[in-house]
C-alpha positions as CSV (number, residue, x, y, z in Angstrom):
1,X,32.1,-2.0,92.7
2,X,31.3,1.0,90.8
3,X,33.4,4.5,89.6
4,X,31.8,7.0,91.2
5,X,34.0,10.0,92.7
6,X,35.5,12.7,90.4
7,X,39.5,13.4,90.1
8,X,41.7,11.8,88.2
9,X,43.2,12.8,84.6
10,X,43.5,10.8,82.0
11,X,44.8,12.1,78.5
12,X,43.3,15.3,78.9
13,X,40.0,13.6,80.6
14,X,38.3,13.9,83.9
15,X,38.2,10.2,84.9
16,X,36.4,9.4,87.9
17,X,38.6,8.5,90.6
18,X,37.2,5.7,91.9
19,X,37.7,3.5,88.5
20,X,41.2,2.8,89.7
21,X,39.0,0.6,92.6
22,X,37.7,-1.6,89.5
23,X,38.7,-4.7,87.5
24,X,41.5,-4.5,85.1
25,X,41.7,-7.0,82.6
26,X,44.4,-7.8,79.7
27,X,43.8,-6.2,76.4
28,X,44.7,-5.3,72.8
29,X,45.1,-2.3,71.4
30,X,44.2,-2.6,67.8
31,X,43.5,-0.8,64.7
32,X,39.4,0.9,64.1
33,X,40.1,-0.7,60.6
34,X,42.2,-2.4,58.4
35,X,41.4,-2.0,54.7
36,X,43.2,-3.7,51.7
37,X,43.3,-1.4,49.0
38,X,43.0,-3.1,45.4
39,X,41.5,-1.0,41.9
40,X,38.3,-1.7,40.8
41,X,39.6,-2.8,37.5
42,X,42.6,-5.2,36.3
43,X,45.6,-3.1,34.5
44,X,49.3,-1.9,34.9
45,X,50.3,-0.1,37.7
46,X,51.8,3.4,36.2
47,X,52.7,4.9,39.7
48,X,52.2,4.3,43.7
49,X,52.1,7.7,45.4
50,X,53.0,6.0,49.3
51,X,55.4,4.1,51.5
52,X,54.9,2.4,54.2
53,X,54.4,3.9,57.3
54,X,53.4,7.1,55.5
55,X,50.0,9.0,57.3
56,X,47.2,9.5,54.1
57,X,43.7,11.2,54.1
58,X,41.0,10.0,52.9
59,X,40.0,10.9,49.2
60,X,44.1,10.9,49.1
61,X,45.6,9.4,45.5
62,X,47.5,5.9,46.9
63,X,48.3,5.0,43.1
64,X,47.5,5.1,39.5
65,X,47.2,2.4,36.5
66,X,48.4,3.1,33.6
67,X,45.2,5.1,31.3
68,X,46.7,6.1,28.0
69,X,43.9,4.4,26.0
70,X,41.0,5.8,28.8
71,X,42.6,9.5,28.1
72,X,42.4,8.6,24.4
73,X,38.9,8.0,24.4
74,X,37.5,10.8,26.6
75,X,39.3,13.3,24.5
76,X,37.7,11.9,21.2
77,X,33.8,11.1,23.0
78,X,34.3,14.9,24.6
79,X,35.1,16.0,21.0
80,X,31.7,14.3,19.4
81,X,29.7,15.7,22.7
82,X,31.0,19.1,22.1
83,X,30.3,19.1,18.3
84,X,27.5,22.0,17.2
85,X,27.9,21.7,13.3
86,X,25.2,18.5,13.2
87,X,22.7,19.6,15.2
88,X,23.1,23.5,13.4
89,X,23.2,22.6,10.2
90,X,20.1,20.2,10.7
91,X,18.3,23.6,11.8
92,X,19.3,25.5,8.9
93,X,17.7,22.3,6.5
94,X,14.4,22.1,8.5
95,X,14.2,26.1,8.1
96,X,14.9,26.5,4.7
97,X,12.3,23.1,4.1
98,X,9.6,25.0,5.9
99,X,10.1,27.9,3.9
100,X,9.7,26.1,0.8
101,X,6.8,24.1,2.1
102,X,5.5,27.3,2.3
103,X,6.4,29.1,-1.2
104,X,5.1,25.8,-2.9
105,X,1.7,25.8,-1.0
106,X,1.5,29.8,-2.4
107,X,2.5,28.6,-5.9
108,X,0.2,25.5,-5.6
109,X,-3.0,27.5,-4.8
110,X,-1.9,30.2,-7.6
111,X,-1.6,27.3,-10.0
112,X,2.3,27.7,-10.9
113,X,3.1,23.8,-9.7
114,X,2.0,20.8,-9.4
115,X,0.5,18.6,-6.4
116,X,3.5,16.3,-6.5
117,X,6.0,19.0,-6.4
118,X,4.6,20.1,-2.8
119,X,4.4,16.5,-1.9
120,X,7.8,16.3,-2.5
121,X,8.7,19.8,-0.2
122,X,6.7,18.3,2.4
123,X,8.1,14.9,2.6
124,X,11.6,16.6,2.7
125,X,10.6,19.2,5.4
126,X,9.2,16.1,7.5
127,X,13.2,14.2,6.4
128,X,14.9,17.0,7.5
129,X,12.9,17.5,11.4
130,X,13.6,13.5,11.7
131,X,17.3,14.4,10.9
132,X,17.5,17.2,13.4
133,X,16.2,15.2,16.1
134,X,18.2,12.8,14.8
135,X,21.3,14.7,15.5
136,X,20.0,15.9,18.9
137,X,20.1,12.6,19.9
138,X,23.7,11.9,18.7
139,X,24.7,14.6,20.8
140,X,23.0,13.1,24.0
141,X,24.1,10.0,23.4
142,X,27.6,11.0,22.8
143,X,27.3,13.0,26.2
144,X,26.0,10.2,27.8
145,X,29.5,8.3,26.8
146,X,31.4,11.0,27.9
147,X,29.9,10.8,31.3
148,X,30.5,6.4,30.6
149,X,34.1,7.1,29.8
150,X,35.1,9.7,32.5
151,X,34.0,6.9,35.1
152,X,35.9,4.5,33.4
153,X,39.0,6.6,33.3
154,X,38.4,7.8,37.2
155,X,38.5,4.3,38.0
156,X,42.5,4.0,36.9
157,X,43.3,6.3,40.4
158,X,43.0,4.7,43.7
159,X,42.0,6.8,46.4
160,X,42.2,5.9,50.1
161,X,39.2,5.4,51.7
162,X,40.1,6.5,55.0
163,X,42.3,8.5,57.3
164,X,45.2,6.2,58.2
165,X,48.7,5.3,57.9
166,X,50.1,2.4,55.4
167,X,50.8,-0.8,56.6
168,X,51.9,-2.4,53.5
169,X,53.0,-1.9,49.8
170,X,52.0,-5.2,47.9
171,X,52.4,-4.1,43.8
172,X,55.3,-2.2,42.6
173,X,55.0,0.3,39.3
174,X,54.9,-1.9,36.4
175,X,53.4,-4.8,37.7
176,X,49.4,-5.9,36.9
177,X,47.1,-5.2,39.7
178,X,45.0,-8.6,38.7
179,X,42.2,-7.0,41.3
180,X,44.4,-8.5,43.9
181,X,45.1,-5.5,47.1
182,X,47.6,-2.8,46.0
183,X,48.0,-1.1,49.6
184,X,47.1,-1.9,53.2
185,X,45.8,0.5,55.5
186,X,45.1,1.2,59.2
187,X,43.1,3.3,60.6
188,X,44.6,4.9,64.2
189,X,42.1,7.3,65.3
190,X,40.0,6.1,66.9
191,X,41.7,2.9,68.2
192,X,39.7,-0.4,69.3
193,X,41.0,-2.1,72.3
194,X,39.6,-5.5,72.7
195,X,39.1,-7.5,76.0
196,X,38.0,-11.0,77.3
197,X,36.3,-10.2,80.2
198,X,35.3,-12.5,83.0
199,X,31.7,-14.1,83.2
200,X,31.5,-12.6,87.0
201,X,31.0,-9.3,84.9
202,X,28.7,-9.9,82.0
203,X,25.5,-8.2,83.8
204,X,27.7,-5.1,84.8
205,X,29.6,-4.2,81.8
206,X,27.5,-1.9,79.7
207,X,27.9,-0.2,75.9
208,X,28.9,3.4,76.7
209,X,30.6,3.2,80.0
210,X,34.0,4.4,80.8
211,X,37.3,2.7,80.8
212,X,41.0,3.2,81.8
213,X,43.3,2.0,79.2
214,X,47.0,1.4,79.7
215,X,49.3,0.4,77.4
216,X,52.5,-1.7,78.0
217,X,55.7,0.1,78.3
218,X,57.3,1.8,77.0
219,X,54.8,4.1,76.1
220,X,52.7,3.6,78.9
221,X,49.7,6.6,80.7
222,X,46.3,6.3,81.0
223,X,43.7,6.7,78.4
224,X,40.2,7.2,78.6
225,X,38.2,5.1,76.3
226,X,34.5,3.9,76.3
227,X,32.3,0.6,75.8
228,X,31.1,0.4,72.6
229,X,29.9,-3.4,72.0
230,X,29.3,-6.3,75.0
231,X,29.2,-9.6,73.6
232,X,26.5,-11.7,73.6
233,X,27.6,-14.6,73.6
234,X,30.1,-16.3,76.3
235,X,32.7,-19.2,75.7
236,X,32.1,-21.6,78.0
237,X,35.5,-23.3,77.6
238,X,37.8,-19.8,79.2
239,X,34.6,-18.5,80.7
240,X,34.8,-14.9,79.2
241,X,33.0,-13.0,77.0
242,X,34.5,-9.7,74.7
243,X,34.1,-6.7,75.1
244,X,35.5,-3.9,72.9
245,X,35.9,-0.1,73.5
246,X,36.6,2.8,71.7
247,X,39.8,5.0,72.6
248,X,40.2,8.5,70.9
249,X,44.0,8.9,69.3
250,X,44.0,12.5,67.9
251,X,47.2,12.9,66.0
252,X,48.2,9.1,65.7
253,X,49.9,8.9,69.0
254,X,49.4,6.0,69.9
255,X,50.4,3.0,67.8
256,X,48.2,0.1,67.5
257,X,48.9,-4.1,68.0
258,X,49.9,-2.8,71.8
259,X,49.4,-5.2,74.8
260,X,47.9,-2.9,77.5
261,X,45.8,-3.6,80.7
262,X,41.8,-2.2,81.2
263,X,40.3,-1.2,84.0
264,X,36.5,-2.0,83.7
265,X,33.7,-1.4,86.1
266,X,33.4,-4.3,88.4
């Protein structure tokens, strides 16, 4: 059997009518993702921003680690960045040495100094454009490790990585994340809903055609959702294979870990 006529609704879809002539299967409404949440570095936890069941975006701050020392050192590396006197005053030197280079090679050819004494102008002129670049580097280099301990400091905030809602608070304020999972989250929109389909379907069950979901009661109504992935590969032992499809939940209204039934083309 296939869905072919037009005309029923489902969640603010068109469904074909004819899909209520095809199979329907058991199924599981389940989360798109579930990601643990743990900081990229070991320290005290200062503060955690969320609850559980509480809806976050993604880029959201879930929690922070304590950073006194972190602050400490971008404040004194953005200091040494920020600093004009070395490279300035290095300037000024190599200017007045080139000027004097200059006075002594006017003196030298007039016969008012020595050889040595222009040597010695020259060998400081040459000191003091090694010193400028010198400081020039300094400056990079302490620009570089502003841009090393920024990172290091942005590392103490946790951000969520999706949209989703949290499942679970793990470490309290004041305890030591140890790299171990600080939040868990879930991601509700979209939802996957995972079924075992029978082997009499496995050569007419395709990636991107439509489904009906229905969840148990008591919330019930039919959702339109779509193929996304046929297995490959069938257990012999139930004689089923999976298949998993994709069902849009703008605004969270659905919850997830939901029984429902699937009606799949047959």
């Amino acid at each position: 059997m296939l869905w072919l006529a037009a005309g029923v609704a489902l969640s603010g879809a068109v469904v074909p009518a004819s899909l209520a002539h095809g199979a329907t299967l058991d199924c599981l409404i389940e989360p798109h993702m579930v990601v643990s949440v743990a900081a990229a570095v070991e320290g005290l936890v200062e503060r955690v921003e969320v609850e559980r069941g509480d809806l976050v975006r993604k880029g959201q701050v879930l929690a922070t680690l304590e950073s006194s020392v972190e602050r400490a050192t971008v404040a004194v590396v953005r200091t040494r960045a920020e600093m004009e006197s070395p490279v300035k005053s290095g300037e000024v030197r190599l200017e007045y040495s080139k000027r004097k280079v200059e006075s002594n090679e006017d003196l030298l050819r007039q016969g008012g100094i020595s050889i040595r004494e222009v040597d010695e102008a020259r060998a400081q002129r040459d000191l003091n454009e090694i010193a400028l670049v010198e400081a020039k580097e300094n400056t990079q280099l302490a620009r570089l490790e502003l841009t090393r301990s920024e990172a290091a400091l942005a590392l103490r905030t946790i951000y969520s990585p999706i949209d989703g809602v949290v499942t679970e608070r793990l470490i309290q304020p004041m305890e030591m994340t140890k790299q171990t999972p600080i939040l868990k989250l879930a991601q509700l929109d979209p939802l996957r809903v995972e079924v075992f389909a029978p082997i009499a379907l496995l050569n007419k069950v395709a990636v991107g055609m439509a489904a009906q979901v229905m969840p148990e009661a008591p919330v019930g109504g039919n959702h339109a959702a779509r193929v996304t992935v046929v297995d490959r590969v069938v257990d012999a032992a139930s004689g089923t294979f999976g298949v998993r499809l994709h069902l849009s939940n703008p605004g969270n209204k659905l919850p997830a870990g939901l029984k429902c039934r699937v009606r799949l083309p047959e």
